[in-house]
N, C-alpha and C positions, 0 to 999 in steps of 0.2 A: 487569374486567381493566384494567388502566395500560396508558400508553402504552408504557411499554418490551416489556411481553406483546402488543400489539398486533402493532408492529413484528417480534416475532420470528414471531408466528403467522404473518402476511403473508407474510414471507420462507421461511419453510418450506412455504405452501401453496404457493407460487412454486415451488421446487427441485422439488417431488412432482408437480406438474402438467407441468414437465420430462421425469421419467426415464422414462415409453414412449416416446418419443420419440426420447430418446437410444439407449435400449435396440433400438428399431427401426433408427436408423441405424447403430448397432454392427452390426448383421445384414448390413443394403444394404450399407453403404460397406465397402472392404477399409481396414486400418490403415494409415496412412501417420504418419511421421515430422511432428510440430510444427515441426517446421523448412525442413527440407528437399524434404518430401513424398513421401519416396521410400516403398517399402513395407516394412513395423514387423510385429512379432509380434502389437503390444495396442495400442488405440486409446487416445487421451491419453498418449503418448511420445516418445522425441526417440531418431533412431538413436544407432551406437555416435558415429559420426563427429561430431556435432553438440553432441552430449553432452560429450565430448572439448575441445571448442573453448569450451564454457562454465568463465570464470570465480568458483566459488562465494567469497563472503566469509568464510574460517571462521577460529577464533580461531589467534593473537594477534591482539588490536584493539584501538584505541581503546575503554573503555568508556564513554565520554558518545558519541561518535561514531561509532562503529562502524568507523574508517578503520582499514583491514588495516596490520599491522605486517610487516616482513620478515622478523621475527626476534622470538623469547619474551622480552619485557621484564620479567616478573615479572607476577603476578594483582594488576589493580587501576592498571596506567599508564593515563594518559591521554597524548592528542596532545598536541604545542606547542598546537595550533590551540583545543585543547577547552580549554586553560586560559589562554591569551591570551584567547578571544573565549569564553566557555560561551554552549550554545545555552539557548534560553528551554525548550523541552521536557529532559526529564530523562536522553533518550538516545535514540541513531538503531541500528538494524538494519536489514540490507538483504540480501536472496539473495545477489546476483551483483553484478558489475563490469558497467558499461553499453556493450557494448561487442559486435559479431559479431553471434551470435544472438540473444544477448539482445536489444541493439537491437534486431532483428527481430520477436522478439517480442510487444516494447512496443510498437512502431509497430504490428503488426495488430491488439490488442489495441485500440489507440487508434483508429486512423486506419477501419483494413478489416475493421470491423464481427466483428472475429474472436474472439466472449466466449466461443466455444468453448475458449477458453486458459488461460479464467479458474481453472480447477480446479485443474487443475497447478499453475499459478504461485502459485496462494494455498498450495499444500500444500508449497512450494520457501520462503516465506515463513514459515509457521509454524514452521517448523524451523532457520529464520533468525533465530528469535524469540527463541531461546535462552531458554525458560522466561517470558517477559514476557505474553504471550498468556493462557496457566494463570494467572496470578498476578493480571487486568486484571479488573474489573468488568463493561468495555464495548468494545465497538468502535464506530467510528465513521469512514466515510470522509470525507475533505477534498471540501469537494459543489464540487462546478458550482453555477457563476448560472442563472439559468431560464433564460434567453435562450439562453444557448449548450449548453443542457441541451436544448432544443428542438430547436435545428439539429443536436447530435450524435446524438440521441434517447437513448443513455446516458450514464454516468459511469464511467468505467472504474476509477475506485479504489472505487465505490461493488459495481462487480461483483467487485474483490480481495476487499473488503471482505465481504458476502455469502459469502465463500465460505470465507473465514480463519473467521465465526463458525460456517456449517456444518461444516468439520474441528474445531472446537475446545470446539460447546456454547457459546460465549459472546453474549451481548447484541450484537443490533447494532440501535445508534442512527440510522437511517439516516436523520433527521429531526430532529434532534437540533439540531446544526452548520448556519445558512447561511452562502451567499454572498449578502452584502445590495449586494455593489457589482457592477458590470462591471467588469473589467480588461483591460487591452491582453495580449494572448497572450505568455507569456513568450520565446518560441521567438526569439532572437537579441539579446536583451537583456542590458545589464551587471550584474553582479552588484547593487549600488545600485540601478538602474533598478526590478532586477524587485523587492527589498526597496521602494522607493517605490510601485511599482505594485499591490501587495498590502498595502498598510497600510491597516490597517479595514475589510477588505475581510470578515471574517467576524464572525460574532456566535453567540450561543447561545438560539435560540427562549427568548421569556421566559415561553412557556408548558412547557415543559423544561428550566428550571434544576434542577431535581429528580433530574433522570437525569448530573448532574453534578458536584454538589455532595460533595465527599469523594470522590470516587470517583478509582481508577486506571482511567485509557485508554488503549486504544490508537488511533492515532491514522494510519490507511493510506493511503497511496498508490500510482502507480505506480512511478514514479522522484526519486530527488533530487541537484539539481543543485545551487544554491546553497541551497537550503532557505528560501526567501522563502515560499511557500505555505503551509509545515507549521509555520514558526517565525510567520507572520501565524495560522494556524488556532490553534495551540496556545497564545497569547498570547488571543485568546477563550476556552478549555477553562480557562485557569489564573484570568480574569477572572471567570468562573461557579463556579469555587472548586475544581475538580480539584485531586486532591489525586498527582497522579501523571498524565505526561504523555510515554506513548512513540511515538514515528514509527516503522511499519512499510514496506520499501518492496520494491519488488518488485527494483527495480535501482536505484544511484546510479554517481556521477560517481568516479573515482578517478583523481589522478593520476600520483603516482608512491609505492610503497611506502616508509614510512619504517621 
């Protein structure tokens, strides 16, 4: 068996050694709301109210960027932004606007240990994906350095990740892609900064050039703000010879609808 059968075996013995577990605490625990915590008909949901206040990204958009249009420009516009500056990967999709619950959700997902969120959000993703998922060879999350993979003990695009390829049936490379540098945290930095701070910061295992080469990816995260990590990640994926290179994200930054 290759390393890409490896990795997938691993991650589905992973998920199966999960579900009495789950299935137990679905028993114990009454449902409550992912958001708010109140009490829900079905575990893994978000009341009516919470639901409500989420932002989905659906079309008109950007098609290299995925930035929400106000208004039906015709199939096939792009933003000023995407043809002023085109991004190094082939296109961005994203669930939701960053912003209420969402926030919320990415900070417990990140921050409070809460991967309990992970299933939802990867299944609000996939369908974000507008077809790019189905169409992709592979997935593969944007990894953490060791060092702060230690201190957080997971990677939370790595648990989107896992979980986009169990809704989907697809490869996930979860070994694939390092982080060969440390970076300074990007959390208050300038756009530039965090573009400096993340250059070279990734590579493609040169014993896994193979699971790369031609290939369409996809390429996950949790959020995207200025796109410094996914446009550093995905400049390693296109170096290794991908032949197709899309950024999945759970929530990005939007500022004002054009």
């Amino acid at each position: 068996m290759g390393m890409m059968g490896r990795e997938i075996t691993l991650s589905m013995l992973t998920a199966g050694l999960k579900r009495p577990w789950v299935a137990l605490a679905d028993l114990v625990y009454t449902p409550a709301c992912r958001g708010c915590r109140v009490s829900v008909g079905a575990h893994r949901g978000l009341c009516p109210d919470c639901w409500s206040k989420i932002r989905f990204i659906e079309r008109p958009y950007c098609e290299v960027l995925g930035s929400p249009f106000s208004y039906d420009l015709g199939a096939g516009i792009l933003s000023a932004e995407a043809i002023a500056d085109p991004p190094v990967f082939d296109r961005l999709r994203s669930a939701a606007v960053l912003d209420g619950i969402v926030r919320d959700l990415v900070f417990s997902l990140k921050y409070r240990d809460r991967t309990d969120l992970a299933p939802m959000m990867a299944g609000w993703m996939l369908r974000a994906g507008d077809g790019t998922v189905a169409a992709c060879d592979a997935i593969i999350p944007v990894p953490l350095h060791r060092a702060r993979l230690f201190s957080r003990k997971y990677n939370q695009a790595a648990e989107l990740a896992r979980h986009v390829a169990g809704l989907s049936g697809k490869p996930l490379l979860a070994a694939t892609l390092l982080r060969i540098k440390r970076t300074s945290r990007q959390v208050g930095l300038g756009a530039k900064t965090r573009h400096d701070n993340v250059r070279g910061a990734f590579a493609v295992s040169e014993h896994r050039a193979a699971d790369i080469f031609g290939r369409r990816i996809v390429l996950v995260d949790d959020v995207y703000t200025t796109g410094a990590p996914v446009a550093a990640a995905t400049r390693a994926l296109k170096k290794a010879g991908a032949a197709d290179a899309t950024v999945l994200t759970f929530a990005r930054v939007v500022g004002h609808l054009i």
